[in-house]
C-alpha positions in Angstrom: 230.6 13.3 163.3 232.0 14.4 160.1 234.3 17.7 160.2 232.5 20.6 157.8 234.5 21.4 154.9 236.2 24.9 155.1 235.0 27.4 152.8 237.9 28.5 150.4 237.1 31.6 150.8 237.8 31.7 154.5 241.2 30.7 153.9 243.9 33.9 154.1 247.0 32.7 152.4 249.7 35.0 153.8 253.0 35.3 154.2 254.2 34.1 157.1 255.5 36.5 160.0 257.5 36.2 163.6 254.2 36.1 165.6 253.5 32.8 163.2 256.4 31.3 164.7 254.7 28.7 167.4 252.1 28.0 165.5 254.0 26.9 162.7 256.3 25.2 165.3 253.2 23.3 166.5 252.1 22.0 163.1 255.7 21.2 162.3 256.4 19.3 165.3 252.9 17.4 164.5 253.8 16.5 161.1 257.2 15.7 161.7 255.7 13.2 164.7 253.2 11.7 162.7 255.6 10.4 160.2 257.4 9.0 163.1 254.9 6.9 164.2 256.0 3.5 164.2 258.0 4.6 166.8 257.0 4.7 170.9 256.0 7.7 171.9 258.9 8.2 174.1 260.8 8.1 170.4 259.0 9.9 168.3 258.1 12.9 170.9 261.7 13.7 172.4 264.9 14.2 171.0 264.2 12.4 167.6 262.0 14.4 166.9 264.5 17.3 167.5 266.5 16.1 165.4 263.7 15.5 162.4 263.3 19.2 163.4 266.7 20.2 163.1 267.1 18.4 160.0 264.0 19.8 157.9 265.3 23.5 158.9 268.7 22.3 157.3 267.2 20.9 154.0 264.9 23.9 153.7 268.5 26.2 153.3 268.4 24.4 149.4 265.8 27.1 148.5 267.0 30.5 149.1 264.4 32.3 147.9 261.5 29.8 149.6 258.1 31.5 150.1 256.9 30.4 153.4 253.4 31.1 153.4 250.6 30.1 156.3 246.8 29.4 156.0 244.7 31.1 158.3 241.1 30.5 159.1 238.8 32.1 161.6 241.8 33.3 162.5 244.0 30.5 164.0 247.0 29.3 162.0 245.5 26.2 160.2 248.6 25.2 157.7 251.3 26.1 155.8 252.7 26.2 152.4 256.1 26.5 151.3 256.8 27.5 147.5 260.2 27.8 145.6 259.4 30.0 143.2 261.5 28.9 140.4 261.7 30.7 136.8 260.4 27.7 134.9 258.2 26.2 137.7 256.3 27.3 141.1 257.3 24.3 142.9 255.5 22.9 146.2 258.3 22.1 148.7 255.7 21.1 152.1 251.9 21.6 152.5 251.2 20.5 156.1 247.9 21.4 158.0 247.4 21.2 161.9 245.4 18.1 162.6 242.1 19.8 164.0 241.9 21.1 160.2 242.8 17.9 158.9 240.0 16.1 156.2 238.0 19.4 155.4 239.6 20.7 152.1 242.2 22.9 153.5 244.9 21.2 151.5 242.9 20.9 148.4 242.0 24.8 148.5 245.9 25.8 149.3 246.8 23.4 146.6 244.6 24.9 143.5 246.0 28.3 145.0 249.0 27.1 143.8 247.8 25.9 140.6 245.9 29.5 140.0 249.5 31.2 140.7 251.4 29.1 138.4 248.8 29.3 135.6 248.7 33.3 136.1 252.7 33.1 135.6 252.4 31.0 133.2 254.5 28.1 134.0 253.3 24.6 135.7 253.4 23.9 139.3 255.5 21.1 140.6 256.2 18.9 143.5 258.3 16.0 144.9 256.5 13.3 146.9 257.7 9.9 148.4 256.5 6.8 147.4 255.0 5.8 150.7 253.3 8.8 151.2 249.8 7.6 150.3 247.7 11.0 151.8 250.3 13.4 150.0 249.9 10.8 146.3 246.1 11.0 146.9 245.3 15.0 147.4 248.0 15.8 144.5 246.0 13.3 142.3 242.5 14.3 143.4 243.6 18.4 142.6 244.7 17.2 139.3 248.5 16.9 139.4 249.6 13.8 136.9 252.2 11.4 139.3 255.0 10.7 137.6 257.3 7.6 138.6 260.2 6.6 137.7 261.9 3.5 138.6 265.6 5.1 140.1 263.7 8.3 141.6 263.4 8.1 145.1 260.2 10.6 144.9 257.3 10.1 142.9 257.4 13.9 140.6 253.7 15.6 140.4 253.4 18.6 137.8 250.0 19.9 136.8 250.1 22.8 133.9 
């Protein structure tokens, strides 16, 4: 059976606070595992992932003034969204939602959030996405972001606006 979409306007966007913390620790550590998984289990689960962990905390420190944002619907943690809120652009830096939310339009709601700020600011909204991510290529794409590649980039650039 197919997951009902999520109403958009069930979706509170909010900063995120302390008592966020293991739930965006759970989604995280999901995400983080899923893109480790050619990997055993035994791999991808324990101390690598710890490290993936570790790592993503580390880049994040290249936006100072990162908006960490999470979605919340029916009152559970469902995703989250983190913005740098550049002068010239609002750029996405992650969008990750927890799996039971997974294939219901959370992303696509969060994302044309995003699109709504950056139009209100007037500037465009950006992001960086890898090559092989196919899911992250296809929701950019399908919300209307234009996928820019070129050939010595190592991440495809989306802008919309």
């Amino acid at each position: 059976m197919k997951p009902s979409r999520i109403d958009p306007a069930e979706i509170d966007l909010r900063p995120e606070t302390p008592a966020d913390a293991d739930a965006v620790a759970r989604i995280v550590r999901e995400h983080l595992s899923e893109a480790l998984a050619g990997l055993p289990p035994e791999m991808r689960d324990g101390p690598l992932l710890d490290i993936q962990v570790r790592g993503r905390e580390a880049g994040l420190t290249a936006f100072p003034d990162l908006f960490r944002r999470v979605a919340v619907v029916g009152g559970q943690v469902a995703g989250l969204l983190l913005l740098d809120p550049r002068p010239e652009t609002l750029h996405v830096v992650e969008i990750a939602v927890a799996g039971v939310w997974r294939r219901r339009g959370l992303a696509s709601a969060l994302l044309a959030r995003v699109v709504d700020e950056a139009r209100a600011t007037g500037r465009p909204a950006t992001a960086s996405i890898f090559p092989g991510n196919a899911a992250s290529l296809a929701l950019f794409g399908a919300v209307g972001f234009q996928l820019e590649t070129s050939p010595d980039a190592a991440q495809v650039r989306a802008r919309i606006g």
